[in-house]
N, C-alpha and C positions, 0 to 999 in steps of 0.2 A: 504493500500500500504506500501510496507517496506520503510523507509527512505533511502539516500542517505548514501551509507558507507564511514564511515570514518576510518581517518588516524593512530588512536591510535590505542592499543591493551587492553583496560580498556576491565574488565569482569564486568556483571553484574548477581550477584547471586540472584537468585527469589528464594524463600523458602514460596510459600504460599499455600493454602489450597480449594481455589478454582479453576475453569478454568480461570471464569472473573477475578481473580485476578491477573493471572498469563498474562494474555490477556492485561489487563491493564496496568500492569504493561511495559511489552515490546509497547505498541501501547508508553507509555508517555515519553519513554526514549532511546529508542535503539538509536533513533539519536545520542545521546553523548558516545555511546558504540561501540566499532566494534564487541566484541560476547557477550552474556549471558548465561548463567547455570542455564539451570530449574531441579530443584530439583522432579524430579515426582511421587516419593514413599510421598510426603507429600499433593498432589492433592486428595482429597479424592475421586473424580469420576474419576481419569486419567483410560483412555483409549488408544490402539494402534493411535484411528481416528485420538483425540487430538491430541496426539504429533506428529503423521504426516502432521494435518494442520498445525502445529507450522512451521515445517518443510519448507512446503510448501511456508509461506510467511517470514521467514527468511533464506532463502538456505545461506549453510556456514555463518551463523554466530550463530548457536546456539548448546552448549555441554547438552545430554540428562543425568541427573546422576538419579541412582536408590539406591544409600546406604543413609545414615541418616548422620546427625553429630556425630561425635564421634564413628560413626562404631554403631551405637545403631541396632536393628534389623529392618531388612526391613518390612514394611503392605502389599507388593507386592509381591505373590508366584514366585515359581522360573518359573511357565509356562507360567507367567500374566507378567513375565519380560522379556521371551522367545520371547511372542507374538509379544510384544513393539521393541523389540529389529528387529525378524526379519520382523517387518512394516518398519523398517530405513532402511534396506538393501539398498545398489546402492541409498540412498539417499544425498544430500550435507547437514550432520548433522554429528558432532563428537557423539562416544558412552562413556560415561565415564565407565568405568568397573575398581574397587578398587582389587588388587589381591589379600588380604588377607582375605575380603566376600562375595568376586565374582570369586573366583577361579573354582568355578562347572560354572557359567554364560561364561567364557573362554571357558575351555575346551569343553563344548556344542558348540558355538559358531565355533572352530577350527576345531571339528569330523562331524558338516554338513556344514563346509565351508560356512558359511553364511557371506555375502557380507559389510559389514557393519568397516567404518572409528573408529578406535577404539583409544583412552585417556586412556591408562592403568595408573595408580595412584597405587602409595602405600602412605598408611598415618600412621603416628605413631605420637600420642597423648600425651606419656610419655618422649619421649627424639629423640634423633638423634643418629642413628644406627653409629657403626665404618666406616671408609672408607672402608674396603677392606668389612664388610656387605649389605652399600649402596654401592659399584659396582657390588654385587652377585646380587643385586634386579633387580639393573638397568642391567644388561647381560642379567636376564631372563626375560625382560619385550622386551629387544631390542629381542628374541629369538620367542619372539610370534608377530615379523611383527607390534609393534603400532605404529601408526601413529603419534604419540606425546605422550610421557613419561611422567609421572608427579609422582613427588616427596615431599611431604610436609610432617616435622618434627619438631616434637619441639625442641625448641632451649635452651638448658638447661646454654649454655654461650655463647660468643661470637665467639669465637672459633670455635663454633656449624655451627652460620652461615658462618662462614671463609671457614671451611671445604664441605658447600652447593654451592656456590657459585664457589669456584675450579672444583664443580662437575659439573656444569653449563658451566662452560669453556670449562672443558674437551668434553661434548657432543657438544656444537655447535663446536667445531673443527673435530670433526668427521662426521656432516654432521646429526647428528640425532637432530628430533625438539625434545624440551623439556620446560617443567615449574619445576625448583627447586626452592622449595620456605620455609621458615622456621614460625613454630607458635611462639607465644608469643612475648615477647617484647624484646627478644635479636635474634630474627626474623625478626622483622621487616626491615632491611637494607637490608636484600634479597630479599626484596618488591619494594625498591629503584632499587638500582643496579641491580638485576634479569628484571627487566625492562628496563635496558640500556643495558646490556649485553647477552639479547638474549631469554628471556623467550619468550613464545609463548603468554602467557598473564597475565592478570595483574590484579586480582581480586578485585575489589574494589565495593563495596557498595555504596548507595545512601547516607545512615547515618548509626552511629555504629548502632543501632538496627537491620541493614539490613546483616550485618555480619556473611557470612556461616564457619570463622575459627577466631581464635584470631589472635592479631594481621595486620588484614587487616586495611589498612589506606582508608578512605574515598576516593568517586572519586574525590571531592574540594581540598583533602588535598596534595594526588598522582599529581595530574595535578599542582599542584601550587610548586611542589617540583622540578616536570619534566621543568615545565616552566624556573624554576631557575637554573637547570643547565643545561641550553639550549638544 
């Protein structure tokens, strides 16, 4: 049975390699989470079935992604993504799709108008794109209809996150949902703050080991920060 949802918007990233483990995983903790992000290009048996039972006992609260960390190369062909993908259609599941190596996964998706809640995400690993760069991304991600925008950058200074965080403002005053969120450890305060002012969620791990980007603060550490500033 799925637990009672709760209040927060704490993410929990599963990044494992079995079904049961990924089973386990959400049966021991979803309680303290409102969504989770299973990782399913790292399930070695994933199948469409799976991740629509997943579906099934957590409706709206689970993000399906199919890229790697780091943008490394997918195990999962583009028809065996296809399939997965349109098994989610019309269902209450976010689709994570990264536009920089899922730009063919889009465009298929757009040309058979397949039904499906979409998390466009750009991710950049080396720095934090220019303002008027990150608004061309974010125009053409707001241009393909997604349902929530996601943006995570490394943060090369502080400034980095100053400039993420503006970006964050500017979309919730327009009315579009979004996660802008910064890597590394002059990232980190957009994890904070991007939290209070409007993210959609809020990635946090059980322990650092459990960490799908740098700079994510645990869910003990997030909660006891949120506590603190009421």
């Amino acid at each position: 049975m799925c637990a009672a949802r709760v209040d927060n918007k704490y993410c929990l990233p599963i990044i494992k390699r079995s079904r049961a483990e990924v089973e386990a995983v959400l049966k021991e903790n979803i309680d303290r989470y409102r969504y989770a992000e299973v990782w399913l290009d790292y399930v070695e048996d994933m199948d469409a079935g799976f991740a629509a039972s997943l579906v099934g006992l957590y409706p709206n609260r689970l993000a399906m992604i199919f890229r790697r960390q780091n943008l490394g190369a997918m195990k999962l062909s583009a028809e065996e993504r296809f399939k997965i993908i349109s098994t989610l259609a019309r269902k209450q599941v976010l689709v994570d799709l990264d536009i920089s190596v899922q730009a063919d996964d889009i465009t298929r998706l757009q040309s058979t108008r397949t039904a499906v809640k979409t998390l466009l995400s750009y991710h950049n690993y080396s720095q934090t794109p220019s303002d008027t760069e990150l608004r061309s991304i974010v125009s053409r991600m707001r241009s393909w209809n997604a349902h929530i925008i996601k943006v995570a950058t490394q943060c090369t200074t502080q400034r980095d996150a100053l400039r993420l965080l503006s970006l964050l403002i500017d979309l919730r005053e327009s009315g579009q949902k979004s996660i802008i969120t910064g890597m590394g450890k002059h990232g980190v305060i957009t994890r904070v703050f991007g939290s209070m002012w409007g993210n959609e969620m809020a990635f946090a791990p059980l322990d650092v080991s459990g960490r799908s980007a740098a700079g994510q603060l645990t869910v003990d550490k997030l909660d006891s920060i949120m506590q603190a500033l009421g």
